[in-house]
C-alpha positions in Angstrom: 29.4 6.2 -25.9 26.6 8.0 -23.8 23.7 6.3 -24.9 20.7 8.7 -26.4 18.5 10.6 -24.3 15.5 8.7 -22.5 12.5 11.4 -23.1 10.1 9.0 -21.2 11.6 10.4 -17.9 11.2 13.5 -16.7 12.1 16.0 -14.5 11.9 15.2 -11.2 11.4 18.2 -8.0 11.3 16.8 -4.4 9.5 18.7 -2.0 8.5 17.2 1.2 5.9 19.6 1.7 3.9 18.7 -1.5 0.4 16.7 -0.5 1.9 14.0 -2.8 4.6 13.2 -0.5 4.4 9.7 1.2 5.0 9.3 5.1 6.3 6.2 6.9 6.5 5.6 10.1 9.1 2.8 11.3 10.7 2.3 14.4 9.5 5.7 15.8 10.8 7.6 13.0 8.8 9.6 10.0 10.3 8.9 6.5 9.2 11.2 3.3 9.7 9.1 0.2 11.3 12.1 -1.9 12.4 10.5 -4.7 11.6 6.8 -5.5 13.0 3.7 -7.4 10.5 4.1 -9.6 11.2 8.1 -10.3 15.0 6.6 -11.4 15.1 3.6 -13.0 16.2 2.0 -9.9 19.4 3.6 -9.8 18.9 4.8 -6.2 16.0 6.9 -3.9 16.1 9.7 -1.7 14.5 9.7 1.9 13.8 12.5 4.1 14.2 11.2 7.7 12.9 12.9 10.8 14.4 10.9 13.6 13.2 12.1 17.0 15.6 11.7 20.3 15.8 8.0 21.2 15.5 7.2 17.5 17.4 4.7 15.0 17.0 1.3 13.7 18.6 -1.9 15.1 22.2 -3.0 13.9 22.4 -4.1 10.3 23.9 -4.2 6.8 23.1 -4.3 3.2 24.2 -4.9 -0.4 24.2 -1.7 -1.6 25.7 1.9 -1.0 23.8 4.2 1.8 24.9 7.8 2.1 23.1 9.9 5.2 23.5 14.4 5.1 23.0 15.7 8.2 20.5 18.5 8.1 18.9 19.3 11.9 20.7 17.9 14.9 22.9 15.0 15.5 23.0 11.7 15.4 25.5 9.3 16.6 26.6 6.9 13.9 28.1 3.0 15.1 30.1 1.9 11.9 31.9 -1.3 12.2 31.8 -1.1 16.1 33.1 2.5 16.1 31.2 5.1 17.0 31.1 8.8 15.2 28.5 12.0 16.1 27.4 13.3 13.5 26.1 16.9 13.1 24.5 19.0 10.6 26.2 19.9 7.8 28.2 16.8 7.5 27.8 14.1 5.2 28.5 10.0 5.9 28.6 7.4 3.1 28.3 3.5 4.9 29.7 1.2 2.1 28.0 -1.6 1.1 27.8 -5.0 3.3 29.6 -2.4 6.7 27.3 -3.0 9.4 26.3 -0.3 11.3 23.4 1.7 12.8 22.3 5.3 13.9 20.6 6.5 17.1 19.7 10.0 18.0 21.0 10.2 21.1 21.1 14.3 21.4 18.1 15.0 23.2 16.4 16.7 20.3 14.7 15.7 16.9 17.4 15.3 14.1 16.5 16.0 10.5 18.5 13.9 7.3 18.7 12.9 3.8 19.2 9.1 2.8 20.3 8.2 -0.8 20.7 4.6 -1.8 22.2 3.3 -4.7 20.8 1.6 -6.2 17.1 2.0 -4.8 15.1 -0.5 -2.9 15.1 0.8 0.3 12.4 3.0 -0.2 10.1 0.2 -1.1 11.2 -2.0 1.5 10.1 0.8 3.9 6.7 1.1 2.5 6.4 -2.7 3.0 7.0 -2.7 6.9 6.1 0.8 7.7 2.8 2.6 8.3 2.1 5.1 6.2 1.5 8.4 8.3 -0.2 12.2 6.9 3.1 13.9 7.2 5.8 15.2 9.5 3.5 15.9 12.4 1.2 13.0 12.4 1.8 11.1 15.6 3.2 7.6 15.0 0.6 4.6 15.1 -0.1 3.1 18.4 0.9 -0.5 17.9 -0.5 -3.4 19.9 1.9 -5.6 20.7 1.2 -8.0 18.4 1.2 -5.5 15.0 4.8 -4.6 16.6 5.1 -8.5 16.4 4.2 -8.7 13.1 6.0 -5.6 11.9 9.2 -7.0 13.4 8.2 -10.3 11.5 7.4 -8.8 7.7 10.9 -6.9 8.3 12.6 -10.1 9.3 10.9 -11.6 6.3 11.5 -9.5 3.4 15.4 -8.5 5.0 16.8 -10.6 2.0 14.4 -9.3 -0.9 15.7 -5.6 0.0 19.6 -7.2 0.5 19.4 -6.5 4.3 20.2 -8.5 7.2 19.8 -7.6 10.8 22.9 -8.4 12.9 
């Protein structure tokens, strides 16, 4: 039985050009929080990623489903060891606890979409990330020591968000 209709939540329209978008910058890489946790019950959230050329995180893996759309560029994908380029138009879905990773190595900016179900990742961005004015705001100039600590808080809250670095 489909349960009754929840009118407490509404309608929900992404645009990552609306004011009220929120910017992260992490790792070199701008992130527009489209759709949040909080927008869905915690049943998953939807990042915009702008990952310029050199751009990625460090190897890792997670407890829940991550699926990437390819919308400017390419990126090259490492999935269990194996790597896989990955250009616009295509879509990859990491199951949960694969470890893997994604660099730009294509010697351009690359545009995507990241859903995760359920959500989580979206605030575990917000708590290691700087928030940034938008797409074109340059990314903070970190001493070394707030790189230090960044590193630190991501180490730190890893298991919180059901991540681990490898």
């Amino acid at each position: 039985m489909i349960p009754d209709d929840d009118p407490t939540r509404t309608l929900t329209v992404a645009d990552p050009d609306d004011p009220a978008t929120t910017f992260v910058s992490l790792v070199g890489n701008t992130y527009a929080m489209l759709i949040t946790g909080a927008q869905t019950n915690g049943r998953y959230c939807l990042i915009d990623m702008c990952v310029p050329d050199g751009g990625g995180p460090p190897p890792h893996r997670h407890d829940f489903e991550e699926m990437f759309t390819v919308l400017e560029g390419e990126l090259e994908f490492t999935f269990r060891g194996e790597k896989h380029v990955v250009k616009a138009g295509s879509t990859v879905n990491i199951p949960a606890n694969a470890p893997h990773f994604f660099r730009n190595t294509s010697g351009a900016p690359a545009r995507m979409l990241c859903m995760c179900t359920p959500a989580g990742q979206d605030e575990y961005f917000l708590r290691i990330g700087t928030v940034v004015d938008g797409w074109d705001a340059p990314p903070p100039q970190l001493t070394d020591d707030e790189r230090a600590d960044q590193r630190r808080r991501a180490g730190e809250l890893a298991s919180t968000y059901r991540s681990e670095f490898l």
